[in-house]
LODOTOR-317047 format. One record per residue (C-alpha): x, y, z; residue in one letter; residue number from 1. Coordinates in pm, whole numbers, always signed. Example, Ala and Ser with C-alpha at 12.3 -4.5 7.8 and 13.67 -1.06 7.14 Angstrom:
BEGIN
<fivo <+1230, -450, +780>, A, 1>
<fivo <+1367, -106, +714>, S, 2>
***
This chain:
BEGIN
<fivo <-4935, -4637, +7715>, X, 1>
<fivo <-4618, -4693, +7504>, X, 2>
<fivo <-4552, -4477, +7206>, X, 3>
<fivo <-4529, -4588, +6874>, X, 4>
<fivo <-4189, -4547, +6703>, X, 5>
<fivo <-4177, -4327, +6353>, X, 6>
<fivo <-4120, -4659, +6160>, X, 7>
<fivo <-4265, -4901, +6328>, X, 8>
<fivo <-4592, -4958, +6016>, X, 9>
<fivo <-4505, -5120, +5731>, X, 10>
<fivo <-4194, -5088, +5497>, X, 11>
<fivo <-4415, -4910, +5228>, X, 12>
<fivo <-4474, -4622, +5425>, X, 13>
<fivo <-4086, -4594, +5576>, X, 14>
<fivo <-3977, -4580, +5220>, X, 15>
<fivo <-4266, -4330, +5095>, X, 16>
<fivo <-4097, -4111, +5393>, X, 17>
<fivo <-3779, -4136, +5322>, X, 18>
<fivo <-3793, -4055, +4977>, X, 19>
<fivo <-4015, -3779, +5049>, X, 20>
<fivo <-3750, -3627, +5247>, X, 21>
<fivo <-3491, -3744, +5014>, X, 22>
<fivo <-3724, -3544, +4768>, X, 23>
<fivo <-3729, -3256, +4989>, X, 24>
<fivo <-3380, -3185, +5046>, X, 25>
<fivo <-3297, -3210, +4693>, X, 26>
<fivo <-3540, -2939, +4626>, X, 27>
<fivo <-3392, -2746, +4907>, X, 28>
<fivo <-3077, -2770, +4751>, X, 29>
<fivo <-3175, -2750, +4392>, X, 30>
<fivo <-3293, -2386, +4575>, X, 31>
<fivo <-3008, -2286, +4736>, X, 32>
<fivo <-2759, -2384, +4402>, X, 33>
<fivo <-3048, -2150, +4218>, X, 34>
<fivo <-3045, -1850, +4424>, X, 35>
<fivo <-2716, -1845, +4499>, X, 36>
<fivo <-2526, -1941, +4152>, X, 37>
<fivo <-2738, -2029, +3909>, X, 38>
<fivo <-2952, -1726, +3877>, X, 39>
<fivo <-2675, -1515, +3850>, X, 40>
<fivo <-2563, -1696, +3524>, X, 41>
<fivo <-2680, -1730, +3186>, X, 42>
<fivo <-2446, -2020, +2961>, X, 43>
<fivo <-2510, -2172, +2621>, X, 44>
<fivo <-2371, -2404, +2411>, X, 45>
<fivo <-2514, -2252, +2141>, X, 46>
<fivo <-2192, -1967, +2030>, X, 47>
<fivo <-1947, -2005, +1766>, X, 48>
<fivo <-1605, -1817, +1672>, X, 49>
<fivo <-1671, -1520, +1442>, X, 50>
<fivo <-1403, -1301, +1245>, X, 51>
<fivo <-1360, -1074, +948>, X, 52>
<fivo <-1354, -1256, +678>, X, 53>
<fivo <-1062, -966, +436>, X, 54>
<fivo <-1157, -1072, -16>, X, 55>
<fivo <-861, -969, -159>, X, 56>
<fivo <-935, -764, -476>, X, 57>
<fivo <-783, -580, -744>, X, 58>
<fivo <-848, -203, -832>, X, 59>
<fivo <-728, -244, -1166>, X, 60>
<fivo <-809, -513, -1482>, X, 61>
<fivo <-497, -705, -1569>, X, 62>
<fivo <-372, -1056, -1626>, X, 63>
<fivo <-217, -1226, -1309>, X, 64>
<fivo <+106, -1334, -1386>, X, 65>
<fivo <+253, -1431, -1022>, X, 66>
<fivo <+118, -1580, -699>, X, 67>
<fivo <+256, -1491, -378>, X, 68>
<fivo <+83, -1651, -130>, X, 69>
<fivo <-128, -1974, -91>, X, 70>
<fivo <-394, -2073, +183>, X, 71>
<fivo <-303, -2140, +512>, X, 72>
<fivo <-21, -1884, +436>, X, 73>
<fivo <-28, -1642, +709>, X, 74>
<fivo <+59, -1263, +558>, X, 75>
<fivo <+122, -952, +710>, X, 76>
<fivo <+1, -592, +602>, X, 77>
<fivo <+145, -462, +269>, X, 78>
<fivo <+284, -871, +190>, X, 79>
<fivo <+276, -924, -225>, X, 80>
<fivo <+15, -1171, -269>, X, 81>
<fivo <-58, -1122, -635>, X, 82>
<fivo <+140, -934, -947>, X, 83>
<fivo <-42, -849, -1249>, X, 84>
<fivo <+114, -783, -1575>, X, 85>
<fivo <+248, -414, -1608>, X, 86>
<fivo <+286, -444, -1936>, X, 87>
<fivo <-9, -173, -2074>, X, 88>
<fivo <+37, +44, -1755>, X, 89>
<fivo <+366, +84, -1813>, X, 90>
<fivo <+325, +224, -2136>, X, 91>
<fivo <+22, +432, -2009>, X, 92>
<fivo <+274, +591, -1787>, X, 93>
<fivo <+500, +669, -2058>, X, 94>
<fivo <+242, +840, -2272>, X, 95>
<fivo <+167, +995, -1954>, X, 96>
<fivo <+501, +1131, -1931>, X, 97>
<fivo <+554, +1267, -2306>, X, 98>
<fivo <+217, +1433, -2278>, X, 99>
<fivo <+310, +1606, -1993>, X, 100>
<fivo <+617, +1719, -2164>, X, 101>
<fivo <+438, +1826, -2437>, X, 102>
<fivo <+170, +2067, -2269>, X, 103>
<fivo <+482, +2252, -2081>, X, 104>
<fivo <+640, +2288, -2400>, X, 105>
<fivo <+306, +2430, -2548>, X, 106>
<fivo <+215, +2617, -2250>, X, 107>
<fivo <+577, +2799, -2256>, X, 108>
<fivo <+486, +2876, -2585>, X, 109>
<fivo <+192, +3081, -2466>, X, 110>
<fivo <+389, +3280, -2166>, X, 111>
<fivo <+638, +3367, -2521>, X, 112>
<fivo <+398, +3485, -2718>, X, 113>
<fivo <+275, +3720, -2436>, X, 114>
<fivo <+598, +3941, -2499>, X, 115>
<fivo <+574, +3912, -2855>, X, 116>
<fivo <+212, +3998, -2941>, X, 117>
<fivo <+283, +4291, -2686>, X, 118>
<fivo <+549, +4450, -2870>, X, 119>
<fivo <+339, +4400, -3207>, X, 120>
<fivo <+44, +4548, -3022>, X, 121>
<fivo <+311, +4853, -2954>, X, 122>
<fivo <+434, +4827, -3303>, X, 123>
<fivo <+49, +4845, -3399>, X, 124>
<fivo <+4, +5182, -3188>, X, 125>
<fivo <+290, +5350, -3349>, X, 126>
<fivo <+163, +5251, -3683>, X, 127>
<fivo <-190, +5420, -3584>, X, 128>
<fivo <+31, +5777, -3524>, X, 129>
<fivo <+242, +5736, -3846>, X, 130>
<fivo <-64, +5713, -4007>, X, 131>
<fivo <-244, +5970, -3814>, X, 132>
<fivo <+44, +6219, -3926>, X, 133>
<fivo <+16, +6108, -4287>, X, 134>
<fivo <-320, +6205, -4301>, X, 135>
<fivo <-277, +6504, -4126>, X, 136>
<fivo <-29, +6634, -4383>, X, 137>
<fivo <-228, +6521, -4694>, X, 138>
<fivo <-516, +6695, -4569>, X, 139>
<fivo <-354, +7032, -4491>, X, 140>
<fivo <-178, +6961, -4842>, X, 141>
<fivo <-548, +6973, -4974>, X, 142>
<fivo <-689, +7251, -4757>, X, 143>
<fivo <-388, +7477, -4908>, X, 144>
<fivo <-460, +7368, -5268>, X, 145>
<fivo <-783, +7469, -5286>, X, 146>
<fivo <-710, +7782, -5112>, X, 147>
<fivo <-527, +7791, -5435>, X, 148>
<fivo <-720, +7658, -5666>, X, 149>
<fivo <-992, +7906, -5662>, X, 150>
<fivo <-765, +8206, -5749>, X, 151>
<fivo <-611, +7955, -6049>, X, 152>
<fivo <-282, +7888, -5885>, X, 153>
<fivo <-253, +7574, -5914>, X, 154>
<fivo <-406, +7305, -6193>, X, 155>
<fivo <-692, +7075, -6126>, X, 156>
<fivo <-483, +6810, -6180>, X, 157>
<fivo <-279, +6893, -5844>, X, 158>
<fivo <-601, +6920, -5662>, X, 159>
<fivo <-689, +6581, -5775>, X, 160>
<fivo <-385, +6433, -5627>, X, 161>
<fivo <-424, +6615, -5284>, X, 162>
<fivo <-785, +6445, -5288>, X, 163>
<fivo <-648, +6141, -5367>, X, 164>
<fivo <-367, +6122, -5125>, X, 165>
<fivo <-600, +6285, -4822>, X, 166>
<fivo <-798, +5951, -4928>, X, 167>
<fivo <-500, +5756, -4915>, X, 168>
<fivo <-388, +5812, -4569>, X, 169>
<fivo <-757, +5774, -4473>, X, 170>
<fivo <-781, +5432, -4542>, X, 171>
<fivo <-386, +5358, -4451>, X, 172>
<fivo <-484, +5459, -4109>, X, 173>
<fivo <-794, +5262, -4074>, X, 174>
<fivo <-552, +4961, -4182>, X, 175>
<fivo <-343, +5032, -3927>, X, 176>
<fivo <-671, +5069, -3628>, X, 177>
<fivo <-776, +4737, -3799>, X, 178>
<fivo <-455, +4573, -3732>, X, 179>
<fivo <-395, +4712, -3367>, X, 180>
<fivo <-730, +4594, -3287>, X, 181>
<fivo <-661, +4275, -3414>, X, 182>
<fivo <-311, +4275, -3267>, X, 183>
<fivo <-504, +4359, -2961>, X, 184>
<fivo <-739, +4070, -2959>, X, 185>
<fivo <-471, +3777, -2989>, X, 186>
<fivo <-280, +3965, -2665>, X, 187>
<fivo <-595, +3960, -2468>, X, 188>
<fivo <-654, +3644, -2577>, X, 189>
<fivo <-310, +3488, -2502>, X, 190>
<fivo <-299, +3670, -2139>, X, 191>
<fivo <-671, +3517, -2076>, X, 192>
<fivo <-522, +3133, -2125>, X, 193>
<fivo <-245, +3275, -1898>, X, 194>
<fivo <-323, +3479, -1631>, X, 195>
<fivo <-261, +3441, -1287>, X, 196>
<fivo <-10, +3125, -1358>, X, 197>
<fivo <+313, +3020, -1478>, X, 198>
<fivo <+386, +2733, -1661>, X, 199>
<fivo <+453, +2522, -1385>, X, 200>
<fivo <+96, +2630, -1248>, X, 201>
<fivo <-82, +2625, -1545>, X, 202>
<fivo <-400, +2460, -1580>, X, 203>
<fivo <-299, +2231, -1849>, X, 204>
<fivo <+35, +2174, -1733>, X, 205>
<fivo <-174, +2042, -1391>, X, 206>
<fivo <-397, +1851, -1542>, X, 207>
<fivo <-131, +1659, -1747>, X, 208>
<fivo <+64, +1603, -1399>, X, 209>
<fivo <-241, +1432, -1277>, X, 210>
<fivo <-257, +1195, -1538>, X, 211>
<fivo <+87, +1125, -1473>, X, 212>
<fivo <+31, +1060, -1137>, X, 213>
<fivo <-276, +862, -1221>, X, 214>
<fivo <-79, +603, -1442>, X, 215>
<fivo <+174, +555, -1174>, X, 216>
<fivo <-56, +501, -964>, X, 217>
<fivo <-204, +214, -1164>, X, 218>
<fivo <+118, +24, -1231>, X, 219>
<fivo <+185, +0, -891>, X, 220>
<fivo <-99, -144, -842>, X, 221>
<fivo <-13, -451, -1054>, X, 222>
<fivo <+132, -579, -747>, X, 223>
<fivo <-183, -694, -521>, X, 224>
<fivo <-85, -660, -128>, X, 225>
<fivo <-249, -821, +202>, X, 226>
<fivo <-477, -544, +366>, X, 227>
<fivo <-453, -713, +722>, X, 228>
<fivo <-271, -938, +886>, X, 229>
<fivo <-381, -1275, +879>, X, 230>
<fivo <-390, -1653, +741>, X, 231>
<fivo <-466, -1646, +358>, X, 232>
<fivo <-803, -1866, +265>, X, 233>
<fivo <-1017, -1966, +16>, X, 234>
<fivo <-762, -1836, -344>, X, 235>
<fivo <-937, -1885, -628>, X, 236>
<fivo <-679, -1684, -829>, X, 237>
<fivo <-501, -1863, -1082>, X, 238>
<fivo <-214, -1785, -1332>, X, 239>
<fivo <-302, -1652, -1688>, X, 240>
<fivo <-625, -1531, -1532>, X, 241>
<fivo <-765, -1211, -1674>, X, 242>
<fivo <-947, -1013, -1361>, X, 243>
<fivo <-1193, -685, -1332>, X, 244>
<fivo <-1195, -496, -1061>, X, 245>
<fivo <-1376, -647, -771>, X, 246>
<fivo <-1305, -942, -855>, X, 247>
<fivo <-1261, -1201, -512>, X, 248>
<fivo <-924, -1349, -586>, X, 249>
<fivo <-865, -1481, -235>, X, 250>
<fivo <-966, -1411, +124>, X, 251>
<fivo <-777, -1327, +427>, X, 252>
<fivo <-841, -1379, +775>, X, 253>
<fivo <-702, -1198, +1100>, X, 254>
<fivo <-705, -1448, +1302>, X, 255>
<fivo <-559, -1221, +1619>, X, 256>
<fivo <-888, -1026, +1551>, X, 257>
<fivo <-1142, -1305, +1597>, X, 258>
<fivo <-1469, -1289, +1864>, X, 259>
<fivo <-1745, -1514, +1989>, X, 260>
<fivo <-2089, -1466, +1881>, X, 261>
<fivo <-2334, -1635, +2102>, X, 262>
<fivo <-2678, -1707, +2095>, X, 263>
<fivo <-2891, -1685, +2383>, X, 264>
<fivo <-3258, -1753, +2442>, X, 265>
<fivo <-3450, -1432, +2452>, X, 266>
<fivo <-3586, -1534, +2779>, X, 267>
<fivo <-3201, -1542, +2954>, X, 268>
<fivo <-3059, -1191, +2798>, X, 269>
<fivo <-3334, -944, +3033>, X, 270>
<fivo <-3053, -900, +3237>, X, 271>
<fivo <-2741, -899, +3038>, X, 272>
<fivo <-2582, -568, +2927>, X, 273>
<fivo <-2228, -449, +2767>, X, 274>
<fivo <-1958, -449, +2983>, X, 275>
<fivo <-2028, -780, +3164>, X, 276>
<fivo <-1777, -1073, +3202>, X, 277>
<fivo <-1799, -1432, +3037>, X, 278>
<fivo <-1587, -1710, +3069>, X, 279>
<fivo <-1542, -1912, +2729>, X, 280>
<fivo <-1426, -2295, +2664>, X, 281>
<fivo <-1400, -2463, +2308>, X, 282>
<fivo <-1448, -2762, +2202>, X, 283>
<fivo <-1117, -2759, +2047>, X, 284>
<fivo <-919, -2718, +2420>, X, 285>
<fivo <-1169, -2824, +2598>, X, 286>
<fivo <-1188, -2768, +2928>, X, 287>
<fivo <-809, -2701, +2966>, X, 288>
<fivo <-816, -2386, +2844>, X, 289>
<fivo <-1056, -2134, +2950>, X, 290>
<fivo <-1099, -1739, +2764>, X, 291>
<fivo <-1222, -1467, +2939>, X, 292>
<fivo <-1440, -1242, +2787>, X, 293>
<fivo <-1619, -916, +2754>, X, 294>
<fivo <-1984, -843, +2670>, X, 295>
<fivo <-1999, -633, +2360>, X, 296>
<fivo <-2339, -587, +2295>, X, 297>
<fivo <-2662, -729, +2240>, X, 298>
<fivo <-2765, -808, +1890>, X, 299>
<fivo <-3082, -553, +1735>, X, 300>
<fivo <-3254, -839, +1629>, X, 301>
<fivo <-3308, -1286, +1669>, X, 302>
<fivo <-3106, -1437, +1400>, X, 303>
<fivo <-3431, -1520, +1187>, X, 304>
<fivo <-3569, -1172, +1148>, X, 305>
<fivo <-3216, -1105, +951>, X, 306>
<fivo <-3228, -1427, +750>, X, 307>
<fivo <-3272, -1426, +357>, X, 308>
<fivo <-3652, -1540, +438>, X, 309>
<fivo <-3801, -1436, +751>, X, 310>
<fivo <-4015, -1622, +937>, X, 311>
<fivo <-4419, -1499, +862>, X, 312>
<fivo <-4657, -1554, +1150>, X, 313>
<fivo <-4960, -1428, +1040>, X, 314>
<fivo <-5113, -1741, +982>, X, 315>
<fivo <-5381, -1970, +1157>, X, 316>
<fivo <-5104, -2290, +1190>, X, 317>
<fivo <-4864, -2049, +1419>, X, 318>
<fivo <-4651, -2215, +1624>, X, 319>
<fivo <-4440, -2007, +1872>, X, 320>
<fivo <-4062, -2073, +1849>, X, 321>
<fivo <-3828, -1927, +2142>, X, 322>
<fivo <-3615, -1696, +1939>, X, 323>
<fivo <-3208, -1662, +1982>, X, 324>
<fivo <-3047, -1327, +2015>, X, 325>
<fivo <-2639, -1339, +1912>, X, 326>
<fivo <-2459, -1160, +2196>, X, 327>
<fivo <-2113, -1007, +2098>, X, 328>
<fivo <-1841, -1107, +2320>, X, 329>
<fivo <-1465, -993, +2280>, X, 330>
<fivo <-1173, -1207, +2388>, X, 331>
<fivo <-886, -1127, +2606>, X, 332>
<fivo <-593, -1062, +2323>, X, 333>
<fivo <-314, -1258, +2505>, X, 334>
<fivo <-528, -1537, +2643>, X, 335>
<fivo <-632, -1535, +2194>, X, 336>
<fivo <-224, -1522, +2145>, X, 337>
<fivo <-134, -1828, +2356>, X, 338>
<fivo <-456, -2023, +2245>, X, 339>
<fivo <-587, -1954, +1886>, X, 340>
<fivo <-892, -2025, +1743>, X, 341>
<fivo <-1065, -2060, +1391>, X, 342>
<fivo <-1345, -1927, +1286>, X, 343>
<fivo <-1661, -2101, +1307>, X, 344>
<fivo <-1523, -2325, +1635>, X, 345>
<fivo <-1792, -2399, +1873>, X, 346>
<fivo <-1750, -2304, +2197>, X, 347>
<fivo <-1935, -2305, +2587>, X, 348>
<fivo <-2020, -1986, +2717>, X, 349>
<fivo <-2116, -1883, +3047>, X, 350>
<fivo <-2211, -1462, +3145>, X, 351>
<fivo <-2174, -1316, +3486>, X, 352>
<fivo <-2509, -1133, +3556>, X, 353>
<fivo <-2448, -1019, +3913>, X, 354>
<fivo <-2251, -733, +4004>, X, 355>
<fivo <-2252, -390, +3780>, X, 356>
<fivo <-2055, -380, +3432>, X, 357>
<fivo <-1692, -299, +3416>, X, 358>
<fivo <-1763, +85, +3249>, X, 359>
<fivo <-1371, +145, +3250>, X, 360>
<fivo <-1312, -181, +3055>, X, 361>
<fivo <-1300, -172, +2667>, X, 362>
<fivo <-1604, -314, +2560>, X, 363>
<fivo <-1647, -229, +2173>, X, 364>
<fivo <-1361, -418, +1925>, X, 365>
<fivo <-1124, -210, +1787>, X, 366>
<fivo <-1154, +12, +1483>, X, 367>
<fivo <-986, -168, +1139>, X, 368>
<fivo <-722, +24, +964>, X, 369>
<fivo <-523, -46, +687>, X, 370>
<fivo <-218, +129, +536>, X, 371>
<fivo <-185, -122, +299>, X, 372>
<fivo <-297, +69, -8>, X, 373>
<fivo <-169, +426, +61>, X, 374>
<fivo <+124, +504, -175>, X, 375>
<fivo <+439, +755, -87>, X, 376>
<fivo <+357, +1019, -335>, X, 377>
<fivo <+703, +1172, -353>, X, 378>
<fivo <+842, +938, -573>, X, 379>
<fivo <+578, +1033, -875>, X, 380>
<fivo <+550, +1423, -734>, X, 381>
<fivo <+988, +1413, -807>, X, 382>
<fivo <+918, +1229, -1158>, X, 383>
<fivo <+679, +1512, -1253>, X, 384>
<fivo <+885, +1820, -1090>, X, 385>
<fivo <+1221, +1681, -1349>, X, 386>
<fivo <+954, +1636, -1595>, X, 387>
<fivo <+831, +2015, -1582>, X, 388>
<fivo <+1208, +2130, -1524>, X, 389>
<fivo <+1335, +1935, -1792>, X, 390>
<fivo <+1076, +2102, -2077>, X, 391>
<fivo <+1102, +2480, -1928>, X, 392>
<fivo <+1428, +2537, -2125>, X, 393>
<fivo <+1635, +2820, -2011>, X, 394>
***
């Protein structure tokens, strides 16, 4: 008995076979291509370019009398975008500056007057003895009249006078209490607004340097500078224009700054953590260029529960949706230096899932500073020391 060879029945069948096997080993690989690369990986198209988006405001109302910069100007730090007109703060500044002079004048007056009302105070004192002895005299004058009197030496007339003039000094030295007292008062008074300070110290003298300070500070901030570094976008200042503070006059964006938010399904990000690598193309390179990246973090929440109307499910017609959750990733800064990107590019991105995050890498972006607005103070602390020596006289 001969056997029968594999495909010796019909065609059909060979061709069922073979494409079962064909079937088969594409499985088998579709396997292999899972285990070994594919489940490791999580891409999406789904991720755009993100970056902070700098408005460019004034902190004082004014009427914009010179543009600096226009968009697609790139700017760096402390750049003069916009200049308002100083006209009103410069004359704030002045009145400012005479008011200051004219509390150290007034508050020298005070320190004078010290010495003054003390020597009257003294003066006030002596007064009080002179007056003492007066009365002491009339009255002995008195007490050796009427000694006098009663044996008829001397006329009633004389004793009358000796009354009078006992009364006399009486009420000259309750004058003269009345007038230390008062005396008194003013000196108390005048080293109350005084004490513990000189003129350059004074209360009121500090106050007015503040003001000074405060008015200097607002004129030079009639000339509006870049916060960041950065291309200039979307200037809706225009000449003539009369702004309030807060007012969005144009926006600027550091483009060396920029990330990539992407949006994975929340069935693919089980696995992903901070720390993890990504590898990035746009569409704008292509597949020429390719960024690596680092995974920030994981977003608290799908894109839809922080939308302006969230979605409500608590309804009979429910239909589930696969939610997105954006995933932070941070760019490599030189790769971002040779190759820069916009914001709102779309771009492919692919996370490593095997292997434990890099815990010495730098995951989080870096903290924003500006210096942009802090003003040298010694220039206005100078103008106010020659203010205060100028009005101290000698």
């Amino acid at each position: 008995m001969t056997a029968t060879p594999l495909f010796s029945e019909s065609p059909r069948k060979r061709l069922l076979l073979i494409a079962t096997l064909i079937f088969a080993l594409i499985g088998a690989l579709y396997a292999a291509w899972w285990f070994v690369f594919a489940a490791r990986y999580e891409s999406t198209d789904d991720a755009y370019v993100h970056g902070n988006l700098v408005q460019v405001t004034s902190q004082i109302p004014g009427t914009i009398v010179a543009i600096d910069a226009e968009d697609t100007q790139r700017v760096h730090q402390g750049d003069a975008l916009l200049t308002l007109d100083p006209s009103d703060t410069r004359l704030a500044l002045e009145q400012a500056k005479a008011a200051l002079a004219q509390t150290v004048r007034r508050t020298r007056t005070l320190f004078v007057q010290n010495d003054a009302l003390a020597a009257e105070v003294a003066m006030r004192k002596a007064n009080i003895e002179q007056a003492q002895t007066v009365l002491n005299k009339a009255e002995s004058d008195l007490q050796r009249r009427s000694a006098l009197g009663s044996s008829g030496g001397v006329s009633g007339e004389e004793l009358l006078h000796a009354r009078i003039a006992v009364k006399s000094a009486q009420a000259g030295i309750a004058q003269a209490q009345a007038a230390y007292a008062a005396s008194s008062a003013k000196l108390q008074t005048n080293q109350a607004l005084t004490q513990g300070s000189t003129v350059a110290t004074h209360p009121d003298v500090l106050h007015a340097a503040d003001q000074v300070r405060k008015a200097w500070l607002a004129e030079a901030r009639t000339r509006i500078v870049a916060p960041v570094n950065g291309m200039v976008a979307q200037r809706t200042a225009q000449l003539g224009q009369h702004i309030q503070p807060g007012t969005p006059l144009m926006t600027i964006v550091p483009l060396e700054d920029v990330w990539v938010e992407a949006n994975f399904k929340e069935n693919q990000i089980h696995a992903m953590k901070p720390g993890q690598k990504a590898t990035i193309t746009s569409d704008l390179y292509g597949s020429a260029v390719t960024y690596h990246g680092t995974v920030v973090d994981i977003s608290a929440g799908s894109g839809g529960a922080f939308s302006l109307l969230p979605a409500q499910n608590a309804s009979g017609n429910w239909i589930k949706v696969i939610q997105r959750i954006p995933v932070r990733i941070r760019l490599d800064p030189e790769e971002l230096r040779a190759h820069p990107l916009r914001v709102g590019l779309s771009m492919q991105v692919e996370v490593a899932l095997s292997g434990s995050a890099d815990d010495t890498a730098p995951v989080g972006l870096e903290p924003q500073r500006t210096t942009a607005y802090t003003h040298d103070g010694h220039e206005v602390d100078a103008l106010v020391e020659s203010i205060i020596r100028e009005n101290l006289g000698s």
